[in-house]
C-alpha positions as CSV (number, residue, x, y, z in Angstrom):
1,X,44.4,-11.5,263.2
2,X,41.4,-11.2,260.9
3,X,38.1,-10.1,262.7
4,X,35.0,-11.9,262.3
5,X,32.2,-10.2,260.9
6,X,29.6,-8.5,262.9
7,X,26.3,-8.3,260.8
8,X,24.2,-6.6,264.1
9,X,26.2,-3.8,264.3
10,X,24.3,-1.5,262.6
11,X,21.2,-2.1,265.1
12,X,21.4,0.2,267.5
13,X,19.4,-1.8,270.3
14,X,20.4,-4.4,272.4
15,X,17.0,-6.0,273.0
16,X,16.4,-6.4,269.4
17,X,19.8,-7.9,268.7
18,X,19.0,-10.6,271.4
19,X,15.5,-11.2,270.0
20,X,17.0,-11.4,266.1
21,X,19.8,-13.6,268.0
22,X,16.7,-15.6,269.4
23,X,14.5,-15.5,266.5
24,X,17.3,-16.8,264.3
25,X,18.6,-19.4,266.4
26,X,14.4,-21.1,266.5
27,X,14.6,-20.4,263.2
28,X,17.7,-22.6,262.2
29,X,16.5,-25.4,264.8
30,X,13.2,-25.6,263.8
31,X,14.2,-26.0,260.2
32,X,17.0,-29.3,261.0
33,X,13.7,-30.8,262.2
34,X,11.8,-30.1,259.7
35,X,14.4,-31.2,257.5
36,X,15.2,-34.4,259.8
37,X,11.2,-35.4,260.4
38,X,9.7,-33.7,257.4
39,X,7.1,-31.8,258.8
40,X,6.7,-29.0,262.2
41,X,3.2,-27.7,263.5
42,X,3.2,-24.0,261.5
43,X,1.0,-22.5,264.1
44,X,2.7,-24.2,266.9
45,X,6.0,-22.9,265.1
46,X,5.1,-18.8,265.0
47,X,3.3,-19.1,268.8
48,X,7.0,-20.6,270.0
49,X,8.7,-17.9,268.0
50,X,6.5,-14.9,269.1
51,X,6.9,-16.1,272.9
52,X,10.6,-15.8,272.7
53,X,10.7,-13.2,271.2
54,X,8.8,-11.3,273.5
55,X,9.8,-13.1,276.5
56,X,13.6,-12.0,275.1
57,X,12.7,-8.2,275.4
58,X,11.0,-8.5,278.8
59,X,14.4,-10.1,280.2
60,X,16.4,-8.2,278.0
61,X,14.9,-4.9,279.1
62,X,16.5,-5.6,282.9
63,X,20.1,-6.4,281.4
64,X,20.2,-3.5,279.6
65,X,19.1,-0.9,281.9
66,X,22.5,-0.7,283.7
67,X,24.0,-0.2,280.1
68,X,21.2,2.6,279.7
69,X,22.0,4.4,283.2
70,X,25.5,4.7,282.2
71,X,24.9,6.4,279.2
72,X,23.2,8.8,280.9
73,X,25.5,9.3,283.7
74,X,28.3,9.6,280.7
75,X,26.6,12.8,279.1
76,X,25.7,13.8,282.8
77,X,29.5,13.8,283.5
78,X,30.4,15.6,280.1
79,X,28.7,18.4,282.1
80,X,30.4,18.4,284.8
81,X,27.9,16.5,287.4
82,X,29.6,13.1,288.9
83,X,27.1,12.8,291.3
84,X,25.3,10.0,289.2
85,X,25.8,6.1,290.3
86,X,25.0,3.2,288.5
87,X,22.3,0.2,290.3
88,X,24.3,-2.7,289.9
89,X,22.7,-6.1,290.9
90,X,23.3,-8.2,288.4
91,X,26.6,-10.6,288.8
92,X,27.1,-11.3,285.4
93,X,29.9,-8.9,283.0
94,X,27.3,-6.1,282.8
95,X,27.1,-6.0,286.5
96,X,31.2,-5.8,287.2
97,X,31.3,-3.1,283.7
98,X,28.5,-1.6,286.2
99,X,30.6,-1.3,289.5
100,X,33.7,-0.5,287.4
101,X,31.7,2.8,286.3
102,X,30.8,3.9,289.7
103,X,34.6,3.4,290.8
104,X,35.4,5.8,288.3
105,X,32.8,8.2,289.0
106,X,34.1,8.3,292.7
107,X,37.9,8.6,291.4
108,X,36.7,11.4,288.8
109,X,34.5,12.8,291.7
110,X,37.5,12.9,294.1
111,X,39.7,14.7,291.2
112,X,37.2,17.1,290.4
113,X,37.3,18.3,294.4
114,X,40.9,18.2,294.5
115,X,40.8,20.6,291.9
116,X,38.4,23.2,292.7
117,X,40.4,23.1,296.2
118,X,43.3,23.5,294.9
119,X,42.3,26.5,292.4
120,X,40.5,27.9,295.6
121,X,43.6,27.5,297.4
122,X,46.2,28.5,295.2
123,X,44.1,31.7,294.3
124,X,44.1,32.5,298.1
125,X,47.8,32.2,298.6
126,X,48.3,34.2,295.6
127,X,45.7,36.8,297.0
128,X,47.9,37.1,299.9
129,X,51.2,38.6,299.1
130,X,50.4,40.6,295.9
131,X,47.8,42.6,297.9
132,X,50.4,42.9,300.6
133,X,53.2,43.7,297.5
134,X,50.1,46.2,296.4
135,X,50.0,47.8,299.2
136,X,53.2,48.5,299.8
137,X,54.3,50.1,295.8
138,X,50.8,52.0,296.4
139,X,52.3,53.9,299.4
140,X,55.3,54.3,298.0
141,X,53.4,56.2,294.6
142,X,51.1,58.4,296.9
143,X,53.6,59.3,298.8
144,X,52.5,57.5,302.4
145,X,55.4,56.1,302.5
146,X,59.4,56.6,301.8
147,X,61.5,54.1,299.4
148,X,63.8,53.4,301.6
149,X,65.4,50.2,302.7
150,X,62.6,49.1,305.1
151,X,59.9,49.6,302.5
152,X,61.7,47.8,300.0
153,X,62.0,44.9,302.3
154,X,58.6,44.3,302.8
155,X,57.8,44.3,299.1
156,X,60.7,42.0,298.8
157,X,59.7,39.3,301.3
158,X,56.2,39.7,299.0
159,X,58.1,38.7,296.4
160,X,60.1,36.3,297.6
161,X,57.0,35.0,298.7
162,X,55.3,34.9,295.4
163,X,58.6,32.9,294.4
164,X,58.4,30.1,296.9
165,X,55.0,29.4,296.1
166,X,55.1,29.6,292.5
167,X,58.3,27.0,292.6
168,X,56.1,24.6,295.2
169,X,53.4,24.4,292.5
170,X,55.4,23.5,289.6
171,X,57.5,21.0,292.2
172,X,53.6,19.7,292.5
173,X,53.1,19.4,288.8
174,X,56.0,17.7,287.9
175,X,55.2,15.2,291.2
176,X,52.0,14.6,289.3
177,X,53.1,14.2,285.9
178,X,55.7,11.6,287.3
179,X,58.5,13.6,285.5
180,X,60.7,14.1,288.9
181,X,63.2,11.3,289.0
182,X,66.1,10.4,291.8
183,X,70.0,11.1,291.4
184,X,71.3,8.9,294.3
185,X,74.9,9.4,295.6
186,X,76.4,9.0,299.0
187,X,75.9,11.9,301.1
188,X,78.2,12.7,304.2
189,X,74.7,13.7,306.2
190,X,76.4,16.4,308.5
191,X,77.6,18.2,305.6
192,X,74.2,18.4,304.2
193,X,72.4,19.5,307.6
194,X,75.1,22.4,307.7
195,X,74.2,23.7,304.4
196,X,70.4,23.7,305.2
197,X,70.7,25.1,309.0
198,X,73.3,28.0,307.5
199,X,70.1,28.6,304.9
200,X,67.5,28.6,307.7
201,X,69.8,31.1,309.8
202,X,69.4,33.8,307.2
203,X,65.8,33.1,306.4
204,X,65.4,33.1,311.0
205,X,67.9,34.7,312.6
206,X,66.4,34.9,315.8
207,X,66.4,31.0,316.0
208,X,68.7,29.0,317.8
209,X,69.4,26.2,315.8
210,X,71.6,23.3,316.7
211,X,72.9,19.8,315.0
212,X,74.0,16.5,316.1
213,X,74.8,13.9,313.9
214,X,75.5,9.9,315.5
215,X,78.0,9.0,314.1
216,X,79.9,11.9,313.1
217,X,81.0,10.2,309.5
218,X,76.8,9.2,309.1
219,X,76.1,8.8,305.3
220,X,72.9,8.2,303.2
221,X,72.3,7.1,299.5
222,X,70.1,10.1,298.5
223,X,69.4,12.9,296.0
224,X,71.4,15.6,297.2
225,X,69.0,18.4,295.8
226,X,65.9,16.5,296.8
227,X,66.8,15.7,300.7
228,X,67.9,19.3,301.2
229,X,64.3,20.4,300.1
230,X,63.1,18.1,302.7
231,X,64.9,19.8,305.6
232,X,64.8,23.1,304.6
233,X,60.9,22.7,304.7
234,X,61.1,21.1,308.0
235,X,63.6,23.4,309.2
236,X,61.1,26.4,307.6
237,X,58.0,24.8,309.5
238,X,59.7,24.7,312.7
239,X,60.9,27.7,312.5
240,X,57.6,29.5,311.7
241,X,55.7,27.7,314.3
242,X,58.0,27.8,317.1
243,X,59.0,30.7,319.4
244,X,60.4,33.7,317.5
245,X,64.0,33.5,319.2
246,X,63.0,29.3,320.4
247,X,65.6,26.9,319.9
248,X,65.4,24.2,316.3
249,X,67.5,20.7,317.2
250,X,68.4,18.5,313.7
251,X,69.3,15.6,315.1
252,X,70.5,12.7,312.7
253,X,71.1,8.9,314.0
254,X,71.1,5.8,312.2
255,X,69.5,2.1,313.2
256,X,70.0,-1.2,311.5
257,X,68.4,-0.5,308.2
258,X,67.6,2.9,308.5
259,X,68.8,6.5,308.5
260,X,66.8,8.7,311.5
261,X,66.7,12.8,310.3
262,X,64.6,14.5,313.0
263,X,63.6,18.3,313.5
264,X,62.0,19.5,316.9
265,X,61.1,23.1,317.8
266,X,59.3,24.6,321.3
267,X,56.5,25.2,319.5
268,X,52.4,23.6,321.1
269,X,53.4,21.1,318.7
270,X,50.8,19.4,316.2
271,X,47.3,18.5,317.3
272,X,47.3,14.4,317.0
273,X,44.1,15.1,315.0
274,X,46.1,16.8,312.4
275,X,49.0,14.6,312.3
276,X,47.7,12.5,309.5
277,X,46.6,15.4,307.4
278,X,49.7,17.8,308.3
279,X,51.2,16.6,305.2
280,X,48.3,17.1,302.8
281,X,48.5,20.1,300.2
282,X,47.3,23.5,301.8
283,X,46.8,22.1,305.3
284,X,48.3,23.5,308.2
285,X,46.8,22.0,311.3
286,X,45.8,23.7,314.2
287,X,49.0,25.7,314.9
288,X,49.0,27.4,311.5
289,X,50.5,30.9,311.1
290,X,53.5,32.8,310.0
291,X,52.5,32.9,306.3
292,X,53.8,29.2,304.9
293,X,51.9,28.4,302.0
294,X,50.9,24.7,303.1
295,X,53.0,22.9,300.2
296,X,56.3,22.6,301.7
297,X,55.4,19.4,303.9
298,X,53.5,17.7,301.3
299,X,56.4,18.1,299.1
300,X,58.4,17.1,301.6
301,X,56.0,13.6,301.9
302,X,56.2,13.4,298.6
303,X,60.5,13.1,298.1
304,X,60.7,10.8,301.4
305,X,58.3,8.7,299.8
306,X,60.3,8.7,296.4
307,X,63.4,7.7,298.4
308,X,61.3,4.7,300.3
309,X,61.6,6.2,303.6
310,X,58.8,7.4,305.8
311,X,57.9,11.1,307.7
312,X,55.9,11.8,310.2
313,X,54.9,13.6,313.4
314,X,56.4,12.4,316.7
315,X,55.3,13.4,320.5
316,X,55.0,15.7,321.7
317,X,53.7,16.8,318.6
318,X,56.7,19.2,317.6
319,X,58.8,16.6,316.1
320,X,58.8,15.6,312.7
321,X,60.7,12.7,312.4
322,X,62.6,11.6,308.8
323,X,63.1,7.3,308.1
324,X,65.6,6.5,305.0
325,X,66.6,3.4,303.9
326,X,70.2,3.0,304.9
327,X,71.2,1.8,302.0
C-alpha cells in the first residue's frame, strides 16, 4: 500500500505543525468565501488568523508536554535512572501513549532490580565455595594440611558445589529465553521416586527416607528428565533442613484429575510468611542453612508450572506438596 505524503515532517515541533495545520485550514475556508461572496474583511481576516494561531500554541503547549516529559525520561533511562514518571491527565491517545510509558518504566524498573539482585546474588554464592575450595588447596600448598582423602573431600564437595550452581543458572537462562521445552511420556511414578530417593541416599546418608506410592501401578504423563529435577530438589531441601539423621517420606497419590507428589521432613518447617516467596530465586525463608544455593525450588516452580500442575507448602510447614494433571 502506497503511503500518503507527509509534507510536515521536516518541522520538528508539534505546536507549529498544529498552528500551520490551523493557519492553512482558515486559510482555504476563508478563500471558498471569498470566492463564493466575492469579498472578506482583510483586517477582520489576519485578527481571526493571528488568534488561532496563537490560541493553537497556548492549547497545544499542554498536549504536548506529556510528549516532552517522555523524551526526557527516554535519555534519562539511556542512563540508567527509571525513576522518572510521566503526568498523564489527558484521556485522549497522548494520555493512554502516556500511561503506556510509565507501565514500562515500572516493568524496566522491576528488571533492572531483578538484575542487580541477581548479579549480587549469584556473586555471593560463587564467593562461597571457591573461598572455601581456596582455602582448602592453600593448606594443602603450605603444608597445614595433608592431601589425603579427607582433604580432597572437602575441596570436592566445593566443587561439586560450584557445579550445581553453575547448572541451576543456565537451567535459569534457558527458562528465560523460553528455549526449555517438554518431552511427555507415561511414567510408572514409583520407578521414578526410586531413582531420585537412591540419588538422595548418596548425597544424605544419614537420612531415613521412605516411599509410598497409591496405587502401586500410579502413572503420570510427564518429562522424565524434568520431574526428576523437581524431586531431587525437594528431596535436597528436605534433606538439608531437616534433622541430620531425621526421617524424608515421598508420598505419591492420585485424585480425579490430578497426580499428588508430596515430600515432608521433621524439620520447623516453613514460616507461613515465607511460603509465598520460598519459591522465588535466592530465597530461603526463615529456616535457611546447609549451603543450598536458593535456585533449586524456583526451578522446581518453574517445571511444575511448565507441566500445568501446581507446588506449594503444606502445614505444618514441612511439606511441599506437588499437583500434576493426570492426564
Amino acid at each position: 500500500m502506497e503511503h500518503l505524503p507527509r509534507p510536515l515532517d521536516p518541522i520538528r515541533s508539534i505546536k507549529l505543525k498544529l498552528g500551520i495545520v490551523l493557519v492553512a485550514s482558515g486559510a482555504v475556508c476563508m478563500a471558498f468565501f471569498r470566492y463564493k461572496i466575492g469579498w472578506l474583511p482583510a483586517q477582520t481576516t489576519v485578527a481571526a488568523l493571528v488568534l488561532g494561531l496563537v490560541t493553537s500554541q497556548l492549547l497545544a503547549h499542554g498536549m504536548t508536554s506529556p510528549l516532552r516529559e517522555m523524551t526526557s525520561a527516554a535519555r534519562a533511562m539511556a542512563q540508567g535512572d527509571y525513576t522518572r514518571r510521566i503526568r498523564a491527565t489527558s484521556r485522549d491517545e497522548v494520555g493512554e501513549l502516556a500511561d503506556a510509558f510509565n507501565l514500562m518504566a515500572n516493568d524496566l524498573a522491576t528488571a533492572d532490580q531483578q538484575r542487580r539482585e541477581l548479579i549480587a546474588n549469584v556473586s555471593h554464592e560463587l564467593r562461597t565455595p571457591i573461598s572455601a575450595l581456596q582455602a582448602v588447596l592453600e593448606n594443602v600448598v603450605d603444608g597445614v594440611a595433608e592431601a589425603d582423602s579427607d582433604t580432597m573431600r572437602t575441596a570436592l564437595a566445593q566443587t561439586e558445589r560450584l557445579g550445581k550452581l553453575v547448572t541451576e543458572l543456565l537451567d535459569l537462562s534457558r527458562i528465560d529465553a523460553g528455549a526449555l521445552s517438554l518431552n511427555r511420556e507415561e511414567l510408572f511414578v514409583d520407578t521414578l521416586l526410586a531413582d531420585v530417593v537412591a540419588e538422595a541416599r548418596v548425597a544424605a546418608p544419614q537420612a531415613q527416607f521412605s516411599i509410598s506410592v497409591t496405587p502401586p501401578d500410579l502413572t503420570v504423563m510427564a518429562d522424565a528428565e524434568r520431574l526428576y529435577q523437581v524431586v531431587v530438589n525437594l528431596l535436597d531441601n528436605a534433606a538439608r533442613h531437616g534433622p541430620r539423621a531425621g526421617r524424608i517420606d515421598v508420598i505419591a497419590s492420585a485424585t480425579t484429575d490430578s497426580i499428588l507428589i508430596e515430600v515432608r521432613d521433621e524439620g520447623p518447617g516453613i514460616a507461613v510468611a515465607d511460603r509465598g516467596r520460598i519459591f522465588e530465586r535466592f530465597t530461603r525463608g526463615e529456616r535457611a542453612g546447609g549451603g543450598g544455593t536458593g535456585l533449586g525450588l524456583a526451578i522446581a516452580r518453574w517445571v511444575v508450572d511448565l507441566h500445568g500442575g501446581t507446588i506449594a507448602v503444606v502445614d505444618p510447614g514441612s511439606r511441599i506438596r506437588v499437583a500434576l494433571p493426570r492426564y
